[in-house]
C-alpha positions as CSV (number, residue, x, y, z in Angstrom):
1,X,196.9,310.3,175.7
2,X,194.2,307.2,174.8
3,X,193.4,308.0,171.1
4,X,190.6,305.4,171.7
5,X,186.9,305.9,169.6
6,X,185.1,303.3,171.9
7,X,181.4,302.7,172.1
8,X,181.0,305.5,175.0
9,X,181.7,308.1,172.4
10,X,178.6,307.1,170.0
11,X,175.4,309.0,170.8
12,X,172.3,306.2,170.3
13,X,169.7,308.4,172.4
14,X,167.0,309.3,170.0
15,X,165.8,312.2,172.2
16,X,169.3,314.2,172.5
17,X,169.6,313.2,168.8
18,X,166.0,315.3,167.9
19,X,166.5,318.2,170.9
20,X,170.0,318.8,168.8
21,X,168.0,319.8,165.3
22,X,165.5,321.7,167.3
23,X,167.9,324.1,168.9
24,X,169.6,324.6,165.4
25,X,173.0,325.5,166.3
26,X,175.6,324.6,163.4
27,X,179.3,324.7,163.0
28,X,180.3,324.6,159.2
29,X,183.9,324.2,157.6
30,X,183.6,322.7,154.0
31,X,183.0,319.5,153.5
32,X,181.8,319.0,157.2
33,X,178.5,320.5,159.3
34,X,178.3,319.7,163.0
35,X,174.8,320.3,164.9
36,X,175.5,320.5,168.5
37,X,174.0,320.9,171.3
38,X,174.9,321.0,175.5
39,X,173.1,318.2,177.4
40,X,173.7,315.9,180.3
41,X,175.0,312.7,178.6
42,X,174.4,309.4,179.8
43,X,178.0,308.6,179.9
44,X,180.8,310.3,181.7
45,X,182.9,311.5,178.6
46,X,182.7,314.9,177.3
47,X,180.6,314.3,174.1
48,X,179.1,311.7,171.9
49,X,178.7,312.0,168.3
50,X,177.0,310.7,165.5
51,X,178.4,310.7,162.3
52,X,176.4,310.8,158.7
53,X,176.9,310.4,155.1
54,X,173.9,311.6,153.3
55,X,172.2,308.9,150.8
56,X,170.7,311.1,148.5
57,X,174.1,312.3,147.1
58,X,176.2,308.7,148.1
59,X,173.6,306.2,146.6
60,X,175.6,303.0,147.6
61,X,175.8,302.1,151.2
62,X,179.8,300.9,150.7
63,X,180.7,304.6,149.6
64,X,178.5,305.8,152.7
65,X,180.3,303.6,155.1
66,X,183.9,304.0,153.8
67,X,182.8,308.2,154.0
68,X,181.7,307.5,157.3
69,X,185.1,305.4,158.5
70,X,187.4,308.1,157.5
71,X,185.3,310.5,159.1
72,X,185.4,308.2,162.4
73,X,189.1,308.4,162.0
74,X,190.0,311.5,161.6
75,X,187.6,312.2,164.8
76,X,189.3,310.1,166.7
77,X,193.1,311.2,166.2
78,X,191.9,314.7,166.1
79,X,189.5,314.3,169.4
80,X,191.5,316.0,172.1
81,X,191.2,319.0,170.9
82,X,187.9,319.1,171.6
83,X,187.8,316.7,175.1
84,X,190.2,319.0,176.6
85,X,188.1,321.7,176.4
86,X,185.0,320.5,177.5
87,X,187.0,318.8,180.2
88,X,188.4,322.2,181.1
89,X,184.8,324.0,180.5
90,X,183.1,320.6,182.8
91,X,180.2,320.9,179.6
92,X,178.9,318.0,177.9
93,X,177.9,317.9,174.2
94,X,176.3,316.1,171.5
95,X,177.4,316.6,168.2
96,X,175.6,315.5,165.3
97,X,178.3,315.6,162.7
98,X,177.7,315.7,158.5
99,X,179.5,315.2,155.3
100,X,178.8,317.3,152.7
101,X,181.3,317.2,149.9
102,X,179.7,315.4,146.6
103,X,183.0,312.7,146.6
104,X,185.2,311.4,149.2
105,X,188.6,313.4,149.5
106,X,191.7,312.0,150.8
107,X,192.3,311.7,154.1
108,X,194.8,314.0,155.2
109,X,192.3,316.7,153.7
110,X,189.8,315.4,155.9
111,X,192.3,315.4,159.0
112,X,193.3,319.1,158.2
113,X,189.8,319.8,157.8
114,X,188.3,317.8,161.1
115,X,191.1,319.8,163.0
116,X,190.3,323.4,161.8
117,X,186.3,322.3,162.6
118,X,186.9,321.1,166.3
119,X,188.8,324.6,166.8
120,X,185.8,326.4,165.4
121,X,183.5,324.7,167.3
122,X,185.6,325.5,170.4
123,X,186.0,329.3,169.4
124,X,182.2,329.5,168.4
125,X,180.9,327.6,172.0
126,X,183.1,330.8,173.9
127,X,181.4,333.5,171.9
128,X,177.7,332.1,173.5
């Protein structure tokens, strides 16, 4: 299994990034929010992402970025979850993906967490 978070995986289009807030459909599971949204992707995995740290409630950008890295992490060993889904499904998505929490937890919180959030996410895309 490549546990790989390459370049491929990062959603940079602009447009797909705006269509996902106007469709408005949202996964939550404390501290994380995931917007999502099914598209054709430029590339041939099953989604891209985009990861965010909010600067109004982490004011320096090292406490943003080192919020962000775990996050990236715990994506990334916890990604097949969700790729063998939507490799099962043939769907694409872009996710949009948020922290929320006020301060950083640890990080095998935010691997339980991540995990419980991608199996959400897959039981919330059957019910529609």
């Amino acid at each position: 299994m490549n546990q790989t978070l390459g370049k491929e995986y990062k959603l940079c289009s602009q447009k797909i990034i705006e269509q996902i807030f106007e469709e408005k459909r949202t996964v939550k599971q404390f501290p994380f929010v995931i917007n999502y949204k099914f598209t054709e992707l430029p590339s041939t995995k099953p989604f891209q992402i985009v990861i965010s740290a909010p600067k109004r409630i982490f004011r320096k950008a090292h406490d943003r970025n080192r919020i962000k890295r775990l996050c990236r992490e715990t994506i990334r060993k916890n990604k097949y979850i969700l790729e063998e889904y939507l490799i099962e499904q043939n769907k694409q998505i872009a996710l949009f993906f948020v922290y929320t929490n006020k301060e950083e937890m640890e990080y095998e919180v935010l691997f339980k967490k991540t995990e419980q959030l991608f199996k959400k996410l897959i039981t919330e895309i059957d019910i529609k």
